[in-house]
N, C-alpha and C positions, 0 to 999 in steps of 0.2 A: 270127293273125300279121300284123301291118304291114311289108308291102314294103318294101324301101331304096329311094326315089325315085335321081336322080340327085344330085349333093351340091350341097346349096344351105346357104346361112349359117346357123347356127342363132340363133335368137331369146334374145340377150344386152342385160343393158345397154349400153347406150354410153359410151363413156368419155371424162373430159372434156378427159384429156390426148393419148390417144392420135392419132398421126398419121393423118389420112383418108385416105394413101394408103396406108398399113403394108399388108405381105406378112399374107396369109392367113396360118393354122395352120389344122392340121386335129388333134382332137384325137379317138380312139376310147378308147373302155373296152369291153376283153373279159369278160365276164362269165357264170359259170353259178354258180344255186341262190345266189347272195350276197343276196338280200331284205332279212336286216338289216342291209346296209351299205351296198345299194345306192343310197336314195333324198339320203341323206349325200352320197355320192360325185358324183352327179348337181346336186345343187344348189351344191357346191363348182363345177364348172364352170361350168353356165350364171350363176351371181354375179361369175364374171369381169368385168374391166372394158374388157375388150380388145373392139371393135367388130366384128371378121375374122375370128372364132371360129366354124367347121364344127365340130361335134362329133356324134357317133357311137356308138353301142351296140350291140356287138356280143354277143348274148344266143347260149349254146350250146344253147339249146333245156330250159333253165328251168323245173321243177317246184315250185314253191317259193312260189308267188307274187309273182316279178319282176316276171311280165307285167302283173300288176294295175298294178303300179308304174311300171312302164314306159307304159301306156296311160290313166294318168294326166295324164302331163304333154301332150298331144294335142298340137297342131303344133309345140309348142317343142322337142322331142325327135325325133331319127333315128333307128331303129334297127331291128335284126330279130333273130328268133327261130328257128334252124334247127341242126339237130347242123354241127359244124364240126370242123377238125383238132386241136382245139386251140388254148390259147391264144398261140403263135406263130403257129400260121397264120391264128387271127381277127386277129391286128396287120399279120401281113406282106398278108393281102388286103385290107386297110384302108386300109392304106398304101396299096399297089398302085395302089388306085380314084381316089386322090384326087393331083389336081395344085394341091394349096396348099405355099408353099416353104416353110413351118414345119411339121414334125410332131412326135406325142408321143402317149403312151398313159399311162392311165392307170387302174391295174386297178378292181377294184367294191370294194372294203375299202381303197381309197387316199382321198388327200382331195390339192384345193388349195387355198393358202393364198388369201386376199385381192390383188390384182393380180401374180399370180405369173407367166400368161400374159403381157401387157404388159409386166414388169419381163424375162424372157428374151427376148425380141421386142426389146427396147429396146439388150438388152446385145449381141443378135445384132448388131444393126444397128450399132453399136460398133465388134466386133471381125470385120468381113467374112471375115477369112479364118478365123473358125473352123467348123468341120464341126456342132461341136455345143456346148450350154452345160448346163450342169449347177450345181442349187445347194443348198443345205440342205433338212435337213428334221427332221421329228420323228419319233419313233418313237411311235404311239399305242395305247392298248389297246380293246376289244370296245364301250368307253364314252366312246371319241375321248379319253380323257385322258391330257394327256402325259406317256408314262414315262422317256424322256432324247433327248441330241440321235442323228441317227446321223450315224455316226463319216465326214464328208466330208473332204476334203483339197484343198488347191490340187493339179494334175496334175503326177502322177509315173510315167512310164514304165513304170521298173522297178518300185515300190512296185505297179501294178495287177496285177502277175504273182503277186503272194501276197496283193495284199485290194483285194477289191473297194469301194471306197472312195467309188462314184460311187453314189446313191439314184437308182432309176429312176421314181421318178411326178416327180422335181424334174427333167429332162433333156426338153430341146428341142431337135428335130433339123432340122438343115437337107434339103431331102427330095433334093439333085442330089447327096448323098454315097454315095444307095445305087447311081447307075448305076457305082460305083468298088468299093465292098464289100460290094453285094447285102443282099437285106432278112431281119429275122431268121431263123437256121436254123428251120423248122417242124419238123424232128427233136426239137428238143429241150423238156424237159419246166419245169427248175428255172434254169436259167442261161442262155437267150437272152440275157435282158440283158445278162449281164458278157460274153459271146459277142461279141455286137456291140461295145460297150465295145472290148474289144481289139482288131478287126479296123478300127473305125473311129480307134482311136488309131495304129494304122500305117502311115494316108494322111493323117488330116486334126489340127490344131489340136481340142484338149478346152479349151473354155474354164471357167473355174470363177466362179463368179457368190457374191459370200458375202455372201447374202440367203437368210432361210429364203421357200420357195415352196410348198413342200407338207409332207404328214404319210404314213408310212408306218406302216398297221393290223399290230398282232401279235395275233393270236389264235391257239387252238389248233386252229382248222382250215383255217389256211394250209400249204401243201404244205412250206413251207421250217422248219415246227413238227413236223411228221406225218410226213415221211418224210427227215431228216436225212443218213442212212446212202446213200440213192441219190441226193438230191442233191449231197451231195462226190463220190461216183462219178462223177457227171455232168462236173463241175467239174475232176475231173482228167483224164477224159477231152477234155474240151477243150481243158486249158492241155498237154497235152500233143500235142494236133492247132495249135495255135497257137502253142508256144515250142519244140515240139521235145523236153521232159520236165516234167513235172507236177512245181511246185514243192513243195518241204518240207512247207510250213503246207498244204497242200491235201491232200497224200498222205498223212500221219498223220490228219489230221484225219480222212478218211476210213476209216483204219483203226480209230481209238479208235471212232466212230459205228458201225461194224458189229461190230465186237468186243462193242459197247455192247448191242446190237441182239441180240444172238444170246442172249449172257448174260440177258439181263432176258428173254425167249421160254422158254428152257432151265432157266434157272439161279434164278427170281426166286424163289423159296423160298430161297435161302439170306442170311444176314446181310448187312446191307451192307456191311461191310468185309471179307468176303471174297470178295462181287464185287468189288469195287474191287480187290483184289489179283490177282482170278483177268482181270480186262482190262487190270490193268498187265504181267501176264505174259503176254498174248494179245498185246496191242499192242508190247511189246518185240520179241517173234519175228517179229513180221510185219516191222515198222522198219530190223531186222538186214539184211533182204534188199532194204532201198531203197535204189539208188542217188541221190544228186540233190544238188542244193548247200542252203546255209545255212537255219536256219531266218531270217527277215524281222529277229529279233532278234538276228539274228548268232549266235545257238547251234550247235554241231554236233550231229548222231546217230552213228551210229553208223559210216556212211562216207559220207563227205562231200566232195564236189567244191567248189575253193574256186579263183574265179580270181585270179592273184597277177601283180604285172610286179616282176622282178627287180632290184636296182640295179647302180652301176657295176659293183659287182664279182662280179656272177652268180650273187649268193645273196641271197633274199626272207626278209624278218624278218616272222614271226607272234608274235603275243602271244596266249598260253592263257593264260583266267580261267577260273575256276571256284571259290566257297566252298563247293563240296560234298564234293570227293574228300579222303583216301578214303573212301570208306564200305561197309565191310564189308571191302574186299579194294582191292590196289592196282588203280590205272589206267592200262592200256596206251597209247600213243599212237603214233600210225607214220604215216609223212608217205610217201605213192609217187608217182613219176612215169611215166608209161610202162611201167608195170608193173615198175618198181626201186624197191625200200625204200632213201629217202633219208634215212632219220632215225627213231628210236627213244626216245622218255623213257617212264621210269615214276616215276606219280606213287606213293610210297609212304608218304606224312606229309601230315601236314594242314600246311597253311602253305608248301606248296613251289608256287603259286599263286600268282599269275601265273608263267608259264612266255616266257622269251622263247626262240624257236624259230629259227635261223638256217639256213636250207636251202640249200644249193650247187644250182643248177637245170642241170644240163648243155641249154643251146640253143643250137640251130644258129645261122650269123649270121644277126643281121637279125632276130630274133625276139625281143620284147619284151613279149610276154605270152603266158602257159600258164595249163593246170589241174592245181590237184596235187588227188590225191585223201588225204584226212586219215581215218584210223581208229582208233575206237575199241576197245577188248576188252569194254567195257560202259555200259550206259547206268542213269540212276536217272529214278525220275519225280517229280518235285517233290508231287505229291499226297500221295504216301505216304510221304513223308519229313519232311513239314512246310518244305519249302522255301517251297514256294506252293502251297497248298490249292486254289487253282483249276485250277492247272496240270499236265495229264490227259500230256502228251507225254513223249515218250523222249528223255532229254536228254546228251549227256556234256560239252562244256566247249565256251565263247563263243572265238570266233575274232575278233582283230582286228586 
């Protein structure tokens, strides 16, 4: 095993543009048993062109032949070999150790792009008051080759609360954000990342950089391939310690994954379409007993919190869409406030869609926005109907 000295620059090239006085980064990759993807990963860094570049390897104690690899690269490399918490807590005590103002992780099956370092450093230095930059990346497979973009966004607030939208080997942190939001929970298994994400978008500026900077590895023994069904667990448990209630797309999702989960354990003898029906009927009755607002695409489920501001005259106009109903049987709709049914349509014809819905909101003065909650008597799932064959969720009609 190679000690972690104290942190000294690691052995990069020099860059011909960068500024000689630029803020350090300090960059770790936590790592265990990753061998074929490690030595990738590694050379993605140190080919940076940023000159201020600490970088770090944080090995969980490695059977695989890392170490070989690791003890390879001899003084150009940091790193050590020892059982650890995990990997939040190999980032968060990485973090910890080191006083450079830029920081970033980057896992052992991650890559960075060509001056990806330097071009966030650049953008920091740009936009001083943001907490953190974030910027493209690629989604790659087992043979680094690219299989599409992932799906980044310029920053939205509310959009982080159902999709994580921010790729974390492309994210550059400023390190005086964490004495504000504290460094990633070591609790957690699959979703530090979006963890922090949200806690640091509630004090500081998310700046969005639209440059690809890095590549993010899919193979089938990444935790977010292999264990699906507990990492959405994880994920609503969060957005529910962080917003107060686990949004829609996050709370189904998790239900279809373990519904998924159990059936293919239980049930993988039987035809595939009759799993797929027997987890469209699992996932419906779990659905039934979610409270929570919108799906992200504006759909409802089956009871649905939707917040609404009233106009002059104290009644909120919704528009139900839907091309599906009815199908099989009509569809109930009922609109409550405060536990009073405000309103009742059934849909009983195809073509009665769009629905404009006018609600009388009784509110005290002075009050200009509420939650109604909207219910359904049922839901279809677009899978088994042929609406959209991808589309696994409990759906009954778009609110807008």
């Amino acid at each position: 095993m190679t000690p972690a000295p104290p942190p000294e620059p690691a052995t990069v090239p020099a860059a011909d543009s960068a500024a000689a006085d630029g803020p350090r980064v300090f960059v770790v990759t936590p790592s265990f048993n990753q061998a074929p993807y490690l030595r990738a990963t590694i050379d993605s860094v140190l080919a940076q062109d940023y000159p201020h570049l600490d970088y770090f390897v944080a090995d969980g104690g490695s059977t695989d032949g890392s170490l070989d690899i690791l003890r390879g690269y001899g003084e150009r490399l940091r790193w050590v070999s020892a059982p650890d918490g995990g990997q939040a807590a190999a980032v968060a005590d990485a973090w910890a150790s080191s006083d450079a103002e830029i920081v970033a992780w980057l896992n052992s099956d991650d890559l960075y792009l060509p001056r990806a370092v330097s071009r966030a450093v650049a953008h920091l230095e740009a936009h001083p008051g943001a907490g953190m930059v974030y910027g493209r990346a690629w989604f790659v497979d087992e043979l680094g080759e690219k299989l599409r973009e992932y799906p980044t966004r310029p920053f939205d607030a509310e959009r982080l609360r159902t999709e994580c939208f921010v790729c974390q080997p492309a994210t550059f942190l400023r390190r005086r954000v964490f004495e504000h939001v504290g460094l990633p929970d070591r609790e957690l298994r699959y979703c530090m990342d979006y963890d922090l994400w949200i806690r640091l978008s509630q004090r500081f500026e998310m700046s969005y950089l639209d440059e690809l900077l890095a590549c993010s590895r899919v193979h089938e023994e990444t935790k977010s391939q292999r264990e699906l069904s507990a990492m959405f667990g994880e994920i609503v448990r969060v957005t529910e310690r962080r917003y107060g209630i686990a949004p829609r797309n996050w709370a189904v999702a998790r239900m279809i994954h373990a519904c998924k989960s159990w059936i293919e354990s239980r049930c993988g003898w039987l035809p595939r379409r009759l799993r797929d029906r027997l987890q469209a009927a699992m996932v419906q009755r779990e659905e039934a007993r979610y409270l929570g607002p919108l799906y992200s695409d504006a759909w409802a489920g089956t009871a649905t919190l939707v917040e609404v501001e009233p106009g002059a005259d104290g009644r909120v106009a919704l528009r139900a869409e839907s091309p599906h109903w009815p199908h099989r049987a009509p569809l109930e709709i009922t609109v409550e406030f405060e536990g009073r049914e405000l309103l009742r349509r059934v849909v009983a014809e195809r073509g009665a869609f769009p629905l404009e819905l006018a609600i009388p909101l009784p509110l005290a003065p002075g009050e200009n926005r509420a939650t109604v909650l909207l219910r359904a008597n049922r839901t279809f799932v677009p899978k088994l109907t042929g609406f959209a064959p991808w589309d696994e969720r409990p759906l009954s009609f778009m609110v807008r």
